[in-house]
C-alpha positions as CSV (number, residue, x, y, z in Angstrom):
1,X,95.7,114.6,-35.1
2,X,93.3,115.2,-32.0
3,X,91.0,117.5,-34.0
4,X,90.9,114.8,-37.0
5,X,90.4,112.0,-34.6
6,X,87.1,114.1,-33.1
7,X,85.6,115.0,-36.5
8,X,86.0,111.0,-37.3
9,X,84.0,110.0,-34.4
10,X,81.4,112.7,-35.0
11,X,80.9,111.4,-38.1
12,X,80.8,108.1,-37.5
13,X,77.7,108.9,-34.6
14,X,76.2,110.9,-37.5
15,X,76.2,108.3,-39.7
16,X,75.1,105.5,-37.2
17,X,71.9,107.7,-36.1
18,X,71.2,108.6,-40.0
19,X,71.5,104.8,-41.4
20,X,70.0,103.6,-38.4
21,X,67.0,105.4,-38.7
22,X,66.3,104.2,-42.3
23,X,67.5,100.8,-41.6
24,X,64.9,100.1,-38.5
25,X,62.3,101.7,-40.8
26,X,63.1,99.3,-43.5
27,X,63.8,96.2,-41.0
28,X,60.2,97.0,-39.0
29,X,58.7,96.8,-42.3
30,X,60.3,93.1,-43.7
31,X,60.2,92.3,-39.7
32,X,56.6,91.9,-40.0
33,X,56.9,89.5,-42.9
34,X,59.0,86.9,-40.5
35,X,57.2,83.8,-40.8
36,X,56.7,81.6,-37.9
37,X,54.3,78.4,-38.5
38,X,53.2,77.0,-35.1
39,X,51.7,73.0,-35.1
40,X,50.6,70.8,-32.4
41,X,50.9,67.3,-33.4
42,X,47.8,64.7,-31.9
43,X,50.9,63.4,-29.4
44,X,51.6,66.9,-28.1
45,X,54.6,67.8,-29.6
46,X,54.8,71.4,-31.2
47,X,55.8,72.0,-34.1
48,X,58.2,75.9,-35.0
49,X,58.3,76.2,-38.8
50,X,60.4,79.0,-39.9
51,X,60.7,79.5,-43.5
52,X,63.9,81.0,-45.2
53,X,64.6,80.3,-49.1
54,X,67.9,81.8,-49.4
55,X,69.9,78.5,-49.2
56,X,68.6,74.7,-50.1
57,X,69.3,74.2,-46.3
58,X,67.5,73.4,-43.1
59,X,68.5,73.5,-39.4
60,X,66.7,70.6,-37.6
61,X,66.2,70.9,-34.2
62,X,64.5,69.4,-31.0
63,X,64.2,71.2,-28.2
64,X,63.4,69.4,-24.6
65,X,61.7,71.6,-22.1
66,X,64.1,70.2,-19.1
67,X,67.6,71.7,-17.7
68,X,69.2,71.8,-15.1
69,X,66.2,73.9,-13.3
70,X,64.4,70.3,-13.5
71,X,67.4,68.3,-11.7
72,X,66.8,67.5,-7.6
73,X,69.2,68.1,-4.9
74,X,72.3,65.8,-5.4
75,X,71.2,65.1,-9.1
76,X,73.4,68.5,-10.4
77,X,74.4,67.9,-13.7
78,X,72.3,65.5,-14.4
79,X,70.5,67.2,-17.5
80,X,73.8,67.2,-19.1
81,X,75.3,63.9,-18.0
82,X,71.8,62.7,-20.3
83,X,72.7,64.9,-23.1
84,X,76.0,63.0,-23.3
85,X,74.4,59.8,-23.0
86,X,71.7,60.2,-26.2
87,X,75.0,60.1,-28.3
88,X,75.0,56.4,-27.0
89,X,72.8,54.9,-29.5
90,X,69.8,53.0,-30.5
91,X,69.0,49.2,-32.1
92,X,68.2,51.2,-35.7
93,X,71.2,53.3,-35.5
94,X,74.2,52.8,-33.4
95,X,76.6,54.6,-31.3
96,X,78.5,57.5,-33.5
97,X,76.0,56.9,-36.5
98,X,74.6,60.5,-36.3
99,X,78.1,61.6,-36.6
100,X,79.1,59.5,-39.1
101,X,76.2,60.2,-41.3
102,X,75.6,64.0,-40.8
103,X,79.3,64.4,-41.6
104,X,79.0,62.3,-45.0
105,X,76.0,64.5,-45.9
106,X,78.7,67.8,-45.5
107,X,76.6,68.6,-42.4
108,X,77.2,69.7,-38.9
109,X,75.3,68.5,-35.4
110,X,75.4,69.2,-31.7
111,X,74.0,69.5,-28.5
112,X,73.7,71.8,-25.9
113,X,72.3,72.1,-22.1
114,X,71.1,75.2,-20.0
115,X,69.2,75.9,-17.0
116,X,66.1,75.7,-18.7
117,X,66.2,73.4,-21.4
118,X,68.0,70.5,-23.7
119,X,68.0,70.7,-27.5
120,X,69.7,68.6,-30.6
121,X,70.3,69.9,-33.8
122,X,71.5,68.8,-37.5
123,X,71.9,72.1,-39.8
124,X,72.2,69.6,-43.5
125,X,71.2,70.1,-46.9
126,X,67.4,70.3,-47.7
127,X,68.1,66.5,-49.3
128,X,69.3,65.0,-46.7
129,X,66.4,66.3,-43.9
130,X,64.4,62.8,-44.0
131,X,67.3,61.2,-43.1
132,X,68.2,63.5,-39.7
133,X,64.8,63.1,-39.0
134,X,64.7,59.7,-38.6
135,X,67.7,59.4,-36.2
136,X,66.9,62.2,-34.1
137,X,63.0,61.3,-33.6
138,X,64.4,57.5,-33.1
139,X,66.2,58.2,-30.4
140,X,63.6,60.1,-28.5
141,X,62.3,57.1,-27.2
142,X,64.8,54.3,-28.9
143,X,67.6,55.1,-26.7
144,X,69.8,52.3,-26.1
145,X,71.6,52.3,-22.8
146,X,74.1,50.1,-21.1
147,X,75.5,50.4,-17.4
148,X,78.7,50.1,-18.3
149,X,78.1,52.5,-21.1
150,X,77.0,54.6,-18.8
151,X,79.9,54.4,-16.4
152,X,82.1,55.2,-19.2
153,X,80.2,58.3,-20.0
154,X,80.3,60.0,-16.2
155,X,83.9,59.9,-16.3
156,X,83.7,62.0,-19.2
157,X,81.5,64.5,-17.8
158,X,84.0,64.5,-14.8
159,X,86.7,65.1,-17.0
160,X,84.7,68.2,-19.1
161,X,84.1,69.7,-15.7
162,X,88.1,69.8,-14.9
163,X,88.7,71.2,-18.3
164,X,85.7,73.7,-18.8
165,X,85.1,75.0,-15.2
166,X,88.4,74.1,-13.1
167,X,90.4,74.8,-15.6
168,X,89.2,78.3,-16.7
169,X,89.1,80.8,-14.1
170,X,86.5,82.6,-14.9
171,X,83.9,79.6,-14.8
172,X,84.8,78.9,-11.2
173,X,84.0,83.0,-10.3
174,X,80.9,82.7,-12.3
175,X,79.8,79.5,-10.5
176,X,80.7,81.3,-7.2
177,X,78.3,84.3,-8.0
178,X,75.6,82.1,-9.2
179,X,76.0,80.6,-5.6
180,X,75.7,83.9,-4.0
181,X,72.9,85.5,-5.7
182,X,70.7,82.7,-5.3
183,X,72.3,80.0,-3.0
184,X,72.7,76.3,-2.9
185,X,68.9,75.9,-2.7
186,X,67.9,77.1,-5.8
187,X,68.3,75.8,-9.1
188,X,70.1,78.9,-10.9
189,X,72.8,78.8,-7.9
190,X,73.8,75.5,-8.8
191,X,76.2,74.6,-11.8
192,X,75.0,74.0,-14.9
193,X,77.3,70.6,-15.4
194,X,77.1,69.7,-12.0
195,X,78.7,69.7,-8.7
196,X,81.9,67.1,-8.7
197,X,80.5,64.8,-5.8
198,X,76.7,64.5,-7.6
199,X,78.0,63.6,-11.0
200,X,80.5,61.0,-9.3
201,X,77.6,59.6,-7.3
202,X,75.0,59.7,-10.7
203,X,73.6,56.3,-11.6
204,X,72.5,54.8,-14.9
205,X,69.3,54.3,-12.8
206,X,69.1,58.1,-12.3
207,X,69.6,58.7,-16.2
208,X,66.8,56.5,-17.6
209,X,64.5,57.4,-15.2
210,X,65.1,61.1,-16.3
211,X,65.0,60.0,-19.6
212,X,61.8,58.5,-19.3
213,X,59.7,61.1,-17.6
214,X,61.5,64.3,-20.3
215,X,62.4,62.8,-23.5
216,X,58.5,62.4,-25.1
217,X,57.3,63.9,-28.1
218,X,54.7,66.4,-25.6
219,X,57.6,67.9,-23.6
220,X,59.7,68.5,-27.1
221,X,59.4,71.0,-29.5
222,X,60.8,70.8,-33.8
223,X,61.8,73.8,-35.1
224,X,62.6,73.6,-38.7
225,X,64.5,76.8,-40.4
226,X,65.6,77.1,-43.8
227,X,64.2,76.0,-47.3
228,X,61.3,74.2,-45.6
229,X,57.0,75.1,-46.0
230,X,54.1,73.3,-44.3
231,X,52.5,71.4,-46.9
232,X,55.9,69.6,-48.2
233,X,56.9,69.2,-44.6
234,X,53.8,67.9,-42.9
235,X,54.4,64.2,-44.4
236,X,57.7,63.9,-42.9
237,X,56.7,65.4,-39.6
238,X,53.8,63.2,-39.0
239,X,56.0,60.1,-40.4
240,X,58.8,60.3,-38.2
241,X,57.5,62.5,-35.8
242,X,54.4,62.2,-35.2
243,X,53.9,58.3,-34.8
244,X,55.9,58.4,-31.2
245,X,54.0,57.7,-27.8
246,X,53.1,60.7,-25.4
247,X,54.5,60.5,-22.2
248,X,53.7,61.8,-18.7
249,X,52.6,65.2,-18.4
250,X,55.5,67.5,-17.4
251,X,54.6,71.0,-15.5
252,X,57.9,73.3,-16.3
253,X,59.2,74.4,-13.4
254,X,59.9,77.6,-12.4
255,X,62.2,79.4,-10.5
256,X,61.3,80.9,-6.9
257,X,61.8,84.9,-6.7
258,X,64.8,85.5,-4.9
259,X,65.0,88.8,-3.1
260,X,68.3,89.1,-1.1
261,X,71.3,87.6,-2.1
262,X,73.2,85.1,0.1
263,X,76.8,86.6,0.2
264,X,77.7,89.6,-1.3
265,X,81.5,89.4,-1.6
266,X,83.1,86.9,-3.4
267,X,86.8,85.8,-4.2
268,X,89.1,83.5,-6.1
269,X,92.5,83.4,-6.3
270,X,94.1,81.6,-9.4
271,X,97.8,81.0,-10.6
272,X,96.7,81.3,-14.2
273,X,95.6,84.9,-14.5
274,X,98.0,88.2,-14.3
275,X,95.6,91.0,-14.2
276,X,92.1,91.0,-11.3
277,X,89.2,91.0,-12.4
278,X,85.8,92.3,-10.8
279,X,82.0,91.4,-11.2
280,X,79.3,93.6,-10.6
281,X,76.4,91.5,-10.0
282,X,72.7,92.0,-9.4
283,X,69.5,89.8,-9.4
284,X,67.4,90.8,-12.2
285,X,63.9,90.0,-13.6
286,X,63.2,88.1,-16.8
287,X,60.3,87.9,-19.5
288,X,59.1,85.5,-17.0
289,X,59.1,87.0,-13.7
290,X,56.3,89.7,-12.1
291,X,57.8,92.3,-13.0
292,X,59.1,91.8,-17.0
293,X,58.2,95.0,-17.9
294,X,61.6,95.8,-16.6
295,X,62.8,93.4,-19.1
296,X,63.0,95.6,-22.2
297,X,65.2,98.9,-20.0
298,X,67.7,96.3,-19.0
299,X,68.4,94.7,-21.9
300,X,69.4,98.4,-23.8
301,X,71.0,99.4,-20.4
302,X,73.5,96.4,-21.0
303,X,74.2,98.0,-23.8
304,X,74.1,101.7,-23.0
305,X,76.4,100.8,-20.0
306,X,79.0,98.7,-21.6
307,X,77.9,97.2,-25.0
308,X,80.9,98.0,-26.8
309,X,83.4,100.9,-27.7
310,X,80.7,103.8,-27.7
311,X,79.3,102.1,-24.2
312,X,79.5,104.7,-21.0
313,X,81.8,102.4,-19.4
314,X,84.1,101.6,-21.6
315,X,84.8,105.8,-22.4
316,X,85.7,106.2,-18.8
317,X,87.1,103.5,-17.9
318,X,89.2,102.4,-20.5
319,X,89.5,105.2,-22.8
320,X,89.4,108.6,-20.3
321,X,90.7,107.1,-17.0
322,X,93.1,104.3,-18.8
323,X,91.9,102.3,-15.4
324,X,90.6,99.0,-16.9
325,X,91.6,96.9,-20.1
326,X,88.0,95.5,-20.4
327,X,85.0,96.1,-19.5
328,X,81.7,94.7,-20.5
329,X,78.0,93.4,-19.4
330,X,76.0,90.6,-19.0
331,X,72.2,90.1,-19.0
332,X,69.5,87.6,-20.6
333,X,65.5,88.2,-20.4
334,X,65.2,84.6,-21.1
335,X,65.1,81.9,-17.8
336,X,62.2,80.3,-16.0
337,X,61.5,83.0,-13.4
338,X,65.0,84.8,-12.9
339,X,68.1,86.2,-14.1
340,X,70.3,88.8,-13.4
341,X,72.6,92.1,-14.5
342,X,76.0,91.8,-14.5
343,X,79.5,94.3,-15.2
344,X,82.4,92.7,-15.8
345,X,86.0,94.8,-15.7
346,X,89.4,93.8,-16.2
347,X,91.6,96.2,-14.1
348,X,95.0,97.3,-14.9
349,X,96.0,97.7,-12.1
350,X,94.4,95.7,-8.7
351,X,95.4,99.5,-6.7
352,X,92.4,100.8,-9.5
353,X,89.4,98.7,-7.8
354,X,88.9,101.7,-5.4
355,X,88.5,104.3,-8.2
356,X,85.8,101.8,-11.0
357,X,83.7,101.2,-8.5
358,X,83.2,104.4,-7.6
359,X,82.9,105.1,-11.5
360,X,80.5,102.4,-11.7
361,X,78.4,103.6,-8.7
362,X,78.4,106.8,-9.9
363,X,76.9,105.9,-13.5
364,X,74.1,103.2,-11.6
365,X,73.3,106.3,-9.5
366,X,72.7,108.7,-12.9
367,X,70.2,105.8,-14.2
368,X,68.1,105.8,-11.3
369,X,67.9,109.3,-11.0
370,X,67.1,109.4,-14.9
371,X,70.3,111.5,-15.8
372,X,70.6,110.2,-19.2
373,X,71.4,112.3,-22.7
374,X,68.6,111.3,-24.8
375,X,70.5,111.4,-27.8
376,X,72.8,108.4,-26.1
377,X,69.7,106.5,-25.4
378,X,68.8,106.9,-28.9
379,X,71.8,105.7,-30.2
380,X,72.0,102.5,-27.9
381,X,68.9,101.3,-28.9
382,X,69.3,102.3,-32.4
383,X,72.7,100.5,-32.4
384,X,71.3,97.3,-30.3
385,X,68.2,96.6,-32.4
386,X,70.6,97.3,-35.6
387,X,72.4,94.3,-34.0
388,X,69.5,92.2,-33.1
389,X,68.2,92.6,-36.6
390,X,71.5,90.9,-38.3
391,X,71.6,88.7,-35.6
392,X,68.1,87.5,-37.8
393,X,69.5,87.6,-41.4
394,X,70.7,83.8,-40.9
395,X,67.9,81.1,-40.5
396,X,70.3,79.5,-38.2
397,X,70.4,82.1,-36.1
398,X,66.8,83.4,-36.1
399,X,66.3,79.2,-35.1
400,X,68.0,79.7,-32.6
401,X,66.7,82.9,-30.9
402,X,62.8,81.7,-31.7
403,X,63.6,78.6,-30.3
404,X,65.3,79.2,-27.2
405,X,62.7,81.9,-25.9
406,X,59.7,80.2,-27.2
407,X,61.2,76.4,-24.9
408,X,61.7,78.9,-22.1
409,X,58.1,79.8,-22.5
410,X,57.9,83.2,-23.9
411,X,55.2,83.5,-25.9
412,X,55.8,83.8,-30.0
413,X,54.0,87.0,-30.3
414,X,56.5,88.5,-27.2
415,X,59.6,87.2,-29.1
416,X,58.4,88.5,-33.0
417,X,57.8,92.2,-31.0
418,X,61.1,92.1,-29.4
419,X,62.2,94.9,-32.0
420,X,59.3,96.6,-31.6
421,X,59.6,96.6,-27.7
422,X,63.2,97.4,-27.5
423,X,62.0,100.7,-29.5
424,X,59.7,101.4,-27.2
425,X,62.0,101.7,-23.9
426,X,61.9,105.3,-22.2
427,X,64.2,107.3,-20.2
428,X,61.4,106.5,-17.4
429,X,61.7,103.2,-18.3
430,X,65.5,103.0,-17.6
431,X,65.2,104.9,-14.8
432,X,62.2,102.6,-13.1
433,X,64.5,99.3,-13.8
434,X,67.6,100.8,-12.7
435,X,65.6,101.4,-9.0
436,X,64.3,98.3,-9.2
437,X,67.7,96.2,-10.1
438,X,70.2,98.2,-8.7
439,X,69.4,97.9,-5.1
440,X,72.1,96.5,-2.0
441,X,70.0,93.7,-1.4
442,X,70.4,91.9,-5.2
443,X,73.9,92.8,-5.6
444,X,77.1,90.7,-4.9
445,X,81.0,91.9,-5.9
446,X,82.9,89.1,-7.5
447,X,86.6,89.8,-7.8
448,X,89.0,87.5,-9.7
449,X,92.7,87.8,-8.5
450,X,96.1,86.5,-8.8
451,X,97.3,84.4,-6.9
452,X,100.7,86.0,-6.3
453,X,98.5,89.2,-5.0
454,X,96.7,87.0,-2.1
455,X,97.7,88.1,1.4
456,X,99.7,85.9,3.8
């Protein structure tokens, strides 16, 4: 059975670096023809048209360049208590009415908040895109807002907090890195929705005041994906778009370099869990920071390391040395100045810990000395980009990753040569990142554990 099981495997790498091959020389070829209009109404506001005729469908979006990088000290959460309050209203349409009406048209809608920005969608048939268009731009500046309203809508937000971050284990350990790689003072070592005393103590005040220095057509970008082209979607852009006032001009912030982290051990206890857990985590640069061109190596040495089932990390330590149950890792080249790398293992058994981080150690150490099979390398970023392409086959999706980079403020041409890029990376490259990254100084141990296993 052994020898059957081998000869699978081999086979299955064989074909992987066969069909990848032809596939990424297929995919750079149709990659070129991706089609990404770029407008700047007279008011500022930019226009993404992305053009994809395989369904009569169109994902509307507006992206606000404003997160929770924007919010002051004591204002945490802020960002997000606003996104909950555009839901609120206006004198055309009233509260609900986006709901109500995207859901009649067989559609779907949401919102989201990050760090770094604040966006609104509507994905609905092509028919129904006038419509969407007209609620989402009216509320850019037609928000109606209430104090009590308002009141109402904190104790929401209070209540998400308990349920998405209180309640779930790992949210309060990520919150606790965040803290120690960049500290209270900075904007990424804050929580996204908030610290519980500043979204208790947020005013109505604090929200239109927000609201009327972000939410303006010059600080927002439309991206429109789907079964959409200029010239039949100029007339509805400029009539529901394009007739809204500019507002103040807004610099993006971004993030101060951080070069030590504040604490570098970390731990929480919970009831809720059986088995701890343990997070590797170091600061990292981004497509934004001084030194991007380390950007590229880390994003295929997430995978390399522990990107799936073929990953380095989870051979050893999950297959080989049955230590963990999970492993896997964490990084994004997309924030306003900084991000970082992160591992993330699920031991078996706590009396393990000793024994992965050696492993781990050991496997940094290999990358910075540049002891990497070539063939491996090959594979990871065949594999990755294989990903990455199909990641692109849905309009929704390839809205979505255009979108988010280019509010961040990577540029368009960076984001279309991501591919291309991620082709590109080295064995040099990986091992000039991994000295870079994987450094004392930017690292801090997170470790998730029972309760039951604290000590008295």
């Amino acid at each position: 059975m052994s020898n059957i099981k081998y000869l699978l495997t081999f086979l299955v790498i064989l074909f992987v670096i066969m069909f990848s091959s032809s596939l990424l020389k297929k995919t750079s070829f149709e990659e070129s023809r991706i089609k990404v209009e770029h407008i700047v109404l007279e008011n500022g506001m930019e226009v993404l048209l992305i053009p994809n005729h395989r369904v009569p469908a169109v994902m509307h979006m507006v992206w606000y360049r404003v997160g929770g990088i924007d919010e002051i000290e004591n204002k945490t959460g802020l960002a997000h208590y606003l996104e909950h309050l555009m839901f609120h209203g206006t004198k055309k349409y009233a509260r609900d009415e986006i709901d109500k009406q995207v859901s009649s048209f067989g559609g779907s809608h949401n919102a989201f908040t990050s760090y770094d920005f604040t966006a609104y969608y509507q994905n609905v048939p092509k028919q129904y895109l006038a419509q969407v268009m007209d609620m989402e731009s009216d509320r850019m500046r037609g928000l109606v807002l209430t104090k009590k309203s308002a009141l109402t809508e904190r104790k929401i937000v209070l209540e998400e907090r308990l349920m998405r971050r209180d309640n779930s284990p790992k949210s309060v350990l990520e919150e606790k890195v965040r803290e120690a790689l960049f500290s209270k003072n900075h904007p990424y070592g804050r929580p996204l929705i908030g610290y519980e005393e500043d979204i208790s103590n947020l005013t109505f005040d604090d929200a239109i005041k927000f609201y009327n220095h972000y939410y303006y057509p010059n600080n927002a970008i439309l991206v429109l994906a789907g079964d959409v082209e200029k010239d039949e979607m100029m007339p509805f852009i400029n009539k529901y778009y394009g007739i809204l006032p500019s507002g103040p001009k807004v610099k993006p912030n971004v993030a101060n370099n951080v070069d030590k982290v504040s604490k570098q051990e970390i731990k929480h206890y919970d009831k809720n869990i059986t088995n701890t857990s343990l997070k590797f985590a170091y600061l990292a640069p981004d497509l934004l920071s001084p030194q991007k061109e380390y950007s590229y190596a880390l994003s295929v040495m997430s995978y390399l390391l522990a990107g799936g089932q073929n990953s380095i990390l989870h051979k050893k330590l999950v297959i080989s040395e049955d230590l963990a149950t999970s492993v896997s890792s964490s990084y994004s080249s997309m924030s306003r100045g900084q991000s970082y790398f992160s591992i993330n293992v699920t031991l078996k058994n706590p009396d393990n810990q000793v024994r992965v981080t050696e492993i781990i150690n050991d496997e940094l150490n290999k990358l910075k000395q540049g002891q990497i099979v070539r063939k491996d390398l090959s594979i990871a970023k065949r594999v990755f980009s294989i990903e990455n392409i199909y990641s692109k086959e849905s309009y929704k999706s390839l809205a979505y990753i255009i979108a988010m980079n280019y509010t961040t403020g990577i540029s368009l041409d960076e984001i279309l040569d991501w591919d291309k890029n991620i082709a590109m990376v080295d064995l040099s490259d990986i091992k000039e990142a991994a000295n870079f990254v994987f450094r004392k100084e930017k690292f801090a141990l997170g470790y998730l554990i029972p309760k039951k296993n604290k000590r008295k």
